[in-house]
C-alpha positions, 0 to 999 in steps of 0.5 A: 052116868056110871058109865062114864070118864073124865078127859085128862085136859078139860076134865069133861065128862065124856063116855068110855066109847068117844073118841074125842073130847066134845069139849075140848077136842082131845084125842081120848084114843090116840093111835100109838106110833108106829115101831116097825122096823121099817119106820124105825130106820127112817126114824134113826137116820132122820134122828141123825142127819137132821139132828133138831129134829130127831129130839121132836121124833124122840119125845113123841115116842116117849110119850107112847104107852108101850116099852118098845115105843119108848126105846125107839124114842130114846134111841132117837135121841141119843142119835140126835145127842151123837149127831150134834156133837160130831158136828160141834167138834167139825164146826170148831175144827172148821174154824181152827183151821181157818184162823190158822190159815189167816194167822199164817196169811197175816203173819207172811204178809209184808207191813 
């Protein structure tokens, strides 16, 4: 078949007008994600309220053929990045103050 390409997974033959791989299944024209701008704002607060998460979005947008795709992918996690270091520094401020507080507990309490 002249006409014809190979899947990037299973490296099957299959035609340029399939949608999926009859062999393994994979999607041969995924839809690229969406960059509206609506999108885009849940996108960035979920990337910064959820920030495990936002990672997930990211690489998934990376992964997308368009620039636009790949900057919102970027952006997302470098939010993600931000978000966790916020609340690794209240984490540890969070405990500094509780060991501060036992320590002048501990140390007003009478032996």
């Amino acid at each position: 078949m002249e006409n014809s390409v190979l899947c990037p997974v299973c490296h099957a033959t299959v035609k340029p007008t399939d949608y999926f791989c009859s062999n393994c299944g994979k999607n041969l024209k995924p839809e690229a994600p969406s960059t509206s701008l609506n999108k885009q704002i849940i996108i960035y607060l979920e990337s910064f309220f959820l920030p495990p998460y936002g990672i997930i979005i990211g690489l998934r947008y990376l992964r997308a053929g368009d620039s636009k795709s790949k900057t919102v992918g970027i952006i997302s996690i470098v939010l993600t990045i931000i978000s966790l270091l916020i609340l690794i520094k209240f984490t540890f401020d969070l405990i500094n103050i509780v060991n501060s507080q036992v320590y002048n507990q501990l140390q007003n309490m009478e032996f």
